[in-house]
N, C-alpha and C positions, 0 to 999 in steps of 0.2 A: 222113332229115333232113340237109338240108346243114351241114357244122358251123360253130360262131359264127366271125366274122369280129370277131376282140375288137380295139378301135383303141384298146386303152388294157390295159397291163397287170394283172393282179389287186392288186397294191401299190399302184401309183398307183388305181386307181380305189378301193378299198375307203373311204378317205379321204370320195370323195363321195357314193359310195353309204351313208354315215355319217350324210351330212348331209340326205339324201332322207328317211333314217327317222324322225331330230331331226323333221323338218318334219311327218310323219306325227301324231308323238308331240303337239306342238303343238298339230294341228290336232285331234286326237283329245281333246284337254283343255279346247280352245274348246266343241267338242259336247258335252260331258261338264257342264261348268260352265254351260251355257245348256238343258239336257235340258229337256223340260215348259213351257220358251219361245219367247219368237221368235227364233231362231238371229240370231249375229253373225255366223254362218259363210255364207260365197257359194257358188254354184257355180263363179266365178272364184277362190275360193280353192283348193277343193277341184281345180282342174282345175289349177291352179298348182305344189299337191304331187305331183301325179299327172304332172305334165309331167316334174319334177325326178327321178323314180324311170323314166323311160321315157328320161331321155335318161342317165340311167348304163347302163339297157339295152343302149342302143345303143353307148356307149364299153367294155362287159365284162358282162355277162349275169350271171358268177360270184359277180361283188363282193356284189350283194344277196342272193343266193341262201346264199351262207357267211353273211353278217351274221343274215340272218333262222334258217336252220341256230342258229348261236351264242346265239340270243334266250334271254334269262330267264324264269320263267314270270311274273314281279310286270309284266314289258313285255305279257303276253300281251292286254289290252285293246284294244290297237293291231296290233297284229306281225303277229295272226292276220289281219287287214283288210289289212296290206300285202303279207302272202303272198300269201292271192289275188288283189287286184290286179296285183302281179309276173306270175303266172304267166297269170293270163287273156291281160295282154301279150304275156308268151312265144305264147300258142298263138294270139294274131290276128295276131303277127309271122310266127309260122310259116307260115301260109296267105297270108302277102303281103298284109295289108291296109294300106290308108291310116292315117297318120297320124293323123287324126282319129277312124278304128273304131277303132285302136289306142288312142287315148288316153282316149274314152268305152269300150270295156271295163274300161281300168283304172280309172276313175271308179266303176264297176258295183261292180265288185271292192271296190274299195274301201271303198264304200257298203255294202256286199250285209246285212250285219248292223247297219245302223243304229237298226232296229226293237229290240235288245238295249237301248238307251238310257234308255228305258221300261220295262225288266224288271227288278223289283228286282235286286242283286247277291246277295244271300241265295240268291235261286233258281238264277240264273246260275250259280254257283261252289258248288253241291252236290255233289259229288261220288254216284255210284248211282243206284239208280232214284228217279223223283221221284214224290210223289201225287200222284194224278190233277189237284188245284187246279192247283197247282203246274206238273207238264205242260203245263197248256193255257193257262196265261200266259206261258212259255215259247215256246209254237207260234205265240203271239199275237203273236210279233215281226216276224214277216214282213208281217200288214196293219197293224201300226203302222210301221212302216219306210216302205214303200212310202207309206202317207199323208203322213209328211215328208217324203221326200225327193222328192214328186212335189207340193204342196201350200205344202211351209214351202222347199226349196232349189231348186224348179226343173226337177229332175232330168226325163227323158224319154228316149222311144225306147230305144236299147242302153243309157245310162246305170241306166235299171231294171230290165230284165231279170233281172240277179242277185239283187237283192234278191227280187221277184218268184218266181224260178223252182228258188232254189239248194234248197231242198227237194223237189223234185217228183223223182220217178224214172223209167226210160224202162218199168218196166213198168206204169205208173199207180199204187205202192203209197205213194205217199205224200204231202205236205199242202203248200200250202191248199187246192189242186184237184184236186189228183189227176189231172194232168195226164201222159199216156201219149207215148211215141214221139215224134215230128215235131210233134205238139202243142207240146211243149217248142221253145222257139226253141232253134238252135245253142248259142248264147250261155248260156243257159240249163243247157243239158246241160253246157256246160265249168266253168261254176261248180260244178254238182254235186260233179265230178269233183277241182275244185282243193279246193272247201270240203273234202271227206272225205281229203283226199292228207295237206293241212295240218296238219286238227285230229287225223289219226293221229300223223302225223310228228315233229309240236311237243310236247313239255312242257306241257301245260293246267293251266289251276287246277285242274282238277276230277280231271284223270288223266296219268299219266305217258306220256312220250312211247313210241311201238312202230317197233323201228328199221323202217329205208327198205326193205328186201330184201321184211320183210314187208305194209309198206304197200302196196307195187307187186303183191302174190302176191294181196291184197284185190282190188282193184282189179281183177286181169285174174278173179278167181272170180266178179266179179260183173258182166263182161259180158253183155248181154242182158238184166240183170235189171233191176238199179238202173241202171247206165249202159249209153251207146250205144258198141256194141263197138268200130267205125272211131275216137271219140275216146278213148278209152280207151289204142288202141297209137298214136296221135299223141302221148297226153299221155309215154307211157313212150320215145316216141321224143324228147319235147323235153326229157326231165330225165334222158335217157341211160341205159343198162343199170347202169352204177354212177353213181347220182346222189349230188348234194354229200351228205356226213355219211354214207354209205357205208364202212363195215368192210370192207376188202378183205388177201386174202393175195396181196402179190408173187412172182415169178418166183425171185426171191432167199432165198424164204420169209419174208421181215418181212413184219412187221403196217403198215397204213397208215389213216389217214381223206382218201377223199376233198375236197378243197376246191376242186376245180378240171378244165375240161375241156380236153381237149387240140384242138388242129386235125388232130392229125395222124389218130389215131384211136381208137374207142373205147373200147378196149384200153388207153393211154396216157394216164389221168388225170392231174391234178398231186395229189398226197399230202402229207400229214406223217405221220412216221411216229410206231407206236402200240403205246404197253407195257402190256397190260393189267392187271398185276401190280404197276404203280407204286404209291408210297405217296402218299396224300393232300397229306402235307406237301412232297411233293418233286416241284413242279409240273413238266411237262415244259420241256424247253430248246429252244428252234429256233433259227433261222438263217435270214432271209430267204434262202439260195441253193436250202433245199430244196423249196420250192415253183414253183423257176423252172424245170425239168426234171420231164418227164413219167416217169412210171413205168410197164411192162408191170405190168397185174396179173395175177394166174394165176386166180383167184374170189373170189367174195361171201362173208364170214365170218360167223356167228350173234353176236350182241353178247351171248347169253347167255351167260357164262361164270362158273360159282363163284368169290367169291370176288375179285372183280377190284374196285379203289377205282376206276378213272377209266372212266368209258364214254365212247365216242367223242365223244359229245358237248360233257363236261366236258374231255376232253383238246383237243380242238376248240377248244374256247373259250378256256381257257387258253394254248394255242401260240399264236393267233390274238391274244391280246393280249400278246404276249409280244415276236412282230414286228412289230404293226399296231399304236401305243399308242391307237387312235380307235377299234379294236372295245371298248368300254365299254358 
């Protein structure tokens, strides 16, 4: 993978990649407040928020990728939609497409769970296994999705796909069709691929987040099975060997989190650095200088540790608005 060509540094852009999310959240409250009617929402809306998160893309890739990283789980109604949208991005940016594939993927993305709108939240936000009622009103989200968003907003062609296909798996083991290989569109498989990256990676209502080292260790075990192997080491090629919110040990032997890529190489992330032994009350301290210089890291660290108050995460989020006062 070539590496991003960022026209906007992580400081400055995080500001507006702030304000792409703000707009998400919005729009997410419009559907939300009109569920079960005729939508006030357009597809010139929604392609409107979708533009504003693709052109922070293009000025810093990192800035939304840390903010989403940083999310709360009470944001998780929306976040989880703007992950995948982000990253579908990333990977039809990766492959050189147009403008316009690029910004109907993130539309998809963004969409892809709309069908959830119509599922009570009681079922949504269970936590464990669900009974079978339950279950199948759950599953039932992807052909009520698709009838909105193809019916009540407009949507079509790549714009549907995700909603459509983010279930399906490349060995046919899974729903509404059960739809195998190349059957799946492209498009289709990378949702798969972002939806499961996400909802590992993120904080949920329903379950806590499992750090990045092992989400990616998923992901490459289930080559061939659930996903298509070729997009699988694209997807680990576009979120890097140490991706953002990454536990890493430096050369120096400090501890650091991930927030940032380097140009130079992969090796050379930007970090803050990371005391796992802090106490709750005594939030970390930063410095906008230490994020402006890349760090050698030496490997990947387990975030299991006894005993520890701040996980990357929370340290994460904390340093982050510590320097940034608009990560809120």
């Amino acid at each position: 993978m070539a590496y991003p060509d960022f026209k906007a540094g992580l400081a400055a852009e995080l500001a507006m990649a702030h304000r792409g999310l703000l707009a998400v959240k919005c729009l997410f409250d419009r559907l939300r407040a009109d569920a079960g009617r005729k939508s006030s929402v357009s597809l010139h809306d929604i392609r409107g928020v979708v533009g504003c998160l693709y052109a922070s893309l293009l000025r810093n890739q990192d800035a939304l990728l840390l903010l989403l990283f940083c999310r709360e789980v009470e944001k998780d109604y929306y976040s989880h939609s703007a992950a995948v949208s982000v990253l579908l991005m990333l990977y039809r940016m990766q492959g050189g497409a147009s403008a316009m594939a690029v910004t109907d993927a993130g539309i998809g993305g963004l969409m892809h769970d709309a069908g959830k709108l119509f599922v009570p939240t009681a079922i949504l936000n269970k936590p464990g296994t669900q009974p079978a009622d339950a279950y199948a009103a759950a599953r039932h989200h992807v052909v009520c999705g698709v009838d909105f968003l193809q019916n009540v907003l407009g949507l079509q062609g790549d714009q549907l796909l995700p909603a459509q296909e983010h279930h399906e798996r490349f060995d046919g083991s899974a729903y509404p069709v059960a739809r195998s290989g190349h059957a799946i569109s492209e498009l289709g498989q990378m949702t798969a691929i972002v939806d499961v990256y996400d909802a590992l990676a993120a904080e949920r209502c329903h379950h806590q987040r499992t750090p990045v080292r092992h989400v990616l260790s998923y992901l490459l075990a289930r080559k061939g099975s659930d996903f298509n192997p070729r997009l699988v080491d694209v997807f680990i090629g576009i979120v890097g060997h140490f991706p953002i919110g990454s536990l890493v040990q430096l050369e120096n032997g400090h501890c650091g989190v991930v927030v940032g890529r380097s140009r130079q190489a992969r090796a050379l992330p930007y970090v803050i650095g990371y005391n796992p032994s802090a106490c709750l009350c005594t939030p970390p301290s930063f410095s906008p200088h230490q994020i402006r210089h890349p760090s050698r890291v030496r490997h990947l660290l387990s975030e299991r540790r006894a005993g520890q108050d701040w996980t990357p995460v929370h340290w994460c989020r904390a340093g982050c608005r510590r320097i940034f006062p608009c990560c809120h």
